[in-house]
N, C-alpha and C positions, 0 to 999 in steps of 0.2 A: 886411049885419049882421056884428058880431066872430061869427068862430065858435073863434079861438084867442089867447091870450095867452099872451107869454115876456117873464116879470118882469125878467129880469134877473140871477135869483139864485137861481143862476147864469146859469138859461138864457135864451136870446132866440131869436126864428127869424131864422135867414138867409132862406133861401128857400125856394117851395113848387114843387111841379110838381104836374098830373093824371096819375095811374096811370090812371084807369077816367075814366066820366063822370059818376060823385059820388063821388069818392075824391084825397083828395090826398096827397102825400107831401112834408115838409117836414122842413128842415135845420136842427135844436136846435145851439146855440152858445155854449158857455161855459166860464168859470175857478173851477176850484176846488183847495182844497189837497189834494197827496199826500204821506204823507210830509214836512210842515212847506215842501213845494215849491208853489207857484202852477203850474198846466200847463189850458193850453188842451186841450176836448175837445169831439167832435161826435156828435151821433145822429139818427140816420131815423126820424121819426116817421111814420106814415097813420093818416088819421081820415076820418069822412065830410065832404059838406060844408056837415054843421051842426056839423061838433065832436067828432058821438061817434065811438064805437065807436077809440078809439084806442088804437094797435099799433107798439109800439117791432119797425123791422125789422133790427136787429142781434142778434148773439147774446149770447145770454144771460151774464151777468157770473153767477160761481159762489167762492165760497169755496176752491175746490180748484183755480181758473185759475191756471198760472203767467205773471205778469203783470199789469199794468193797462192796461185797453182805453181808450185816448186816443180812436182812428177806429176808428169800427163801419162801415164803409162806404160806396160812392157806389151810385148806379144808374147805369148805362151803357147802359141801353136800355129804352125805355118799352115796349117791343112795339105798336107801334099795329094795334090790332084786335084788341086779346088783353085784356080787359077788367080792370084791375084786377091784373095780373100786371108784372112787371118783370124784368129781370136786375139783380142788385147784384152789385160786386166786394165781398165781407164779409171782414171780419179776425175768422181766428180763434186761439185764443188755448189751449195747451193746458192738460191738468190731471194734476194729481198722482193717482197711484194708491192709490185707497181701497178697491178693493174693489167701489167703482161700476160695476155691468154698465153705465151709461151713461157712463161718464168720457172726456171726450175727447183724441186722439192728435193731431190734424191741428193743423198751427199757422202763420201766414201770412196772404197772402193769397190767395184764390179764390172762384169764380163761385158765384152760386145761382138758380134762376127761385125768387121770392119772391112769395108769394100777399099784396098788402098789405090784404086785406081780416081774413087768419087769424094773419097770419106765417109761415103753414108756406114749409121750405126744400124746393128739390130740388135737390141737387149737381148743379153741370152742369162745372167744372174745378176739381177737387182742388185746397185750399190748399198753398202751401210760402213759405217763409221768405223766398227771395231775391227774390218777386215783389213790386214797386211796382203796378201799376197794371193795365190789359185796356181794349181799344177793342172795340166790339160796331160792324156794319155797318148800326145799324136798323132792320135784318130778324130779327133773336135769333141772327146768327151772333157769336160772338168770333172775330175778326179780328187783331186785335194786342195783345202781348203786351210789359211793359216788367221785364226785371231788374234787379237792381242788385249789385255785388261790393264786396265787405269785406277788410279786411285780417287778419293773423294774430288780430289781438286783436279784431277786431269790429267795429271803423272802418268807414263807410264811403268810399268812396274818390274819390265820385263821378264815378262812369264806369259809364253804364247801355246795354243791350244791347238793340236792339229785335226781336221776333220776328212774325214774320206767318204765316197759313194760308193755302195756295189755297181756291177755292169747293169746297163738298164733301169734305173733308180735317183729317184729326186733327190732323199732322204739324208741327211750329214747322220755319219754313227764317229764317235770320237778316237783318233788311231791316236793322240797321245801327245806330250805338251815339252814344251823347252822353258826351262829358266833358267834364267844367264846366269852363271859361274857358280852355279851353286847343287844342281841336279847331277848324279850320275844315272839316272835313267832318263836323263832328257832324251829324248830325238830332233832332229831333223832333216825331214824328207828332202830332197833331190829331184826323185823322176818318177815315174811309172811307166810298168814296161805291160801292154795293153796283151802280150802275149800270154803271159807266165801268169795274168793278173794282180799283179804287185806292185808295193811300193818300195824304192833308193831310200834307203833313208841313215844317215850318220848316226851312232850310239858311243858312247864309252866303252871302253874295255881295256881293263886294266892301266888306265888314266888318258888313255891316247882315243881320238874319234876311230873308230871303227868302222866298215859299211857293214850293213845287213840288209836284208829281203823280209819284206809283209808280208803275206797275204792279205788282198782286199777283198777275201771270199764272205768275211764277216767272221772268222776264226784265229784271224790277225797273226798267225804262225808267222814266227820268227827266225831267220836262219842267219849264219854268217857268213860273210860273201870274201870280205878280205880284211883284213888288219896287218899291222906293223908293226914292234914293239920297237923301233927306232922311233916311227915319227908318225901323225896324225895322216889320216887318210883326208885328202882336201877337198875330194870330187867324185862327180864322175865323167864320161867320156863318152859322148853320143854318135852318131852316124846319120845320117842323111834327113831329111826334111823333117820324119817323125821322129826324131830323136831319139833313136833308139839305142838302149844305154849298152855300149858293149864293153866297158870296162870302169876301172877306179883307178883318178891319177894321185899320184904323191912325192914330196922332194926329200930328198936326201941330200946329198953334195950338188944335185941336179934332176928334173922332173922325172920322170918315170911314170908308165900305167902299169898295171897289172888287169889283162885282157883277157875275158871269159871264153869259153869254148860252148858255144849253144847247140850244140849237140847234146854233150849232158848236162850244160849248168855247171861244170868243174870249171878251177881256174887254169889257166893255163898262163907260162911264162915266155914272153916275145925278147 
């Protein structure tokens, strides 16, 4: 049966995932005017799953924000076995000094375990400004970490910096940087697979994106997992709650994976 509707107007749902085992969380999508401006914006909804009980999981939009919150955030990690909870990367957005013993400093992007049954947050990494984005391991560790840099006046300049954590460890060590149209040793990470210790990550090869494998051991070994010499590698292909990556998809005349064998880490073809 419907248990939700997005008119249109503005909102629609993109799409839903399961947080819990009656609880879904689902991605509101719409245009409306700011300022005589048309601007795309997104929100994280959960509800149960008949409907009710629904729980915007962004933060809260206030009078005293400086700014307009376009993205309230993603989820980057469902925690599977952890009922009902999540990691979300949340944008937050700071506020003017009134006087408010609750007025908020923090402004960016950063981490929260999100109860999507309550909303309640619990900080798990402090927002900042230059931060784009966070890859979680599956397991509710943050694993990767992407910045981005600006110029004198604010620009940015596109060229993003990627950071990773060992197992067990606070500490960002730098796995390696993207800049648009112009790098062939850029990367860009994907996934982390909490078994192997690694990280998905997109590279050049021979002008086409290629995937390869990290290691997040701290010796950052490099291998290659699969390439194309027709067309660019667009992905990869995960499996159940932790997202566990079992393959890399790509199109030809029509989509196609090419799907590992974890036995020995060989590829194999379906």
């Amino acid at each position: 049966k419907q248990i939700a509707r997005g008119d249109g107007k503005p909102m629609r749902i993109n799409d839903c995932n399961w947080s819990g085992t009656n609880r879904i969380v689902c991605r509101l999508y719409g245009i409306a005017p700011v300022q005589a401006t048309l601007l795309p914006f997104t929100r994280l909804l959960a509800m149960d799953d008949d409907g009710g009980n629904q729980v915007l999981l962004g933060q809260r939009n206030s009078f005293e924000q400086l700014g307009v919150r376009l993205f309230d955030g993603d989820i980057i990690d469902l925690l599977n076995g952890v009922d009902g909870n999540v990691l979300m990367a949340r944008s937050s957005l700071a506020e003017t000094a009134t006087g408010a013993l609750a007025s908020r400093a923090d402004e960016g992007m950063g981490v929260d375990l999100v109860d999507t049954r309550t909303g309640k947050a619990t900080p798990v990494e402090k927002p900042a400004r230059n931060i784009q984005s966070y890859v979680s391991d599956g397991l509710g560790n943050v694993r990767l970490m992407v910045t981005s840099s600006a110029n004198d006046e604010g620009t940015m300049r596109g060229v993003f910096t990627h950071f990773y954590r060992k197992v067990g460890e606070r500490d960002w060590q730098k796995l390696g940087t993207y800049v648009m149209d112009e790098d062939e040793e850029s990367i860009n990470p994907l996934a982390v697979d909490p078994i192997i210790d690694a990280a998905y990550v997109l590279k050049k090869l021979d002008g086409r994106d290629a995937l390869y494998r990290v290691a997040l051991d701290g010796s950052l070994k490099t291998e290659l997992v699969f390439a194309s010499k027709e067309v660019d590698v667009a992905g990869v292909v995960t499996v159940g709650r932790g997202g566990r990556v079992i393959g890399a998809s790509f199109s030809t005349d029509r989509p196609q994976v090419e799907y590992f064998s974890f036995a020995d880490l060989q590829l194999i073809r379906r």
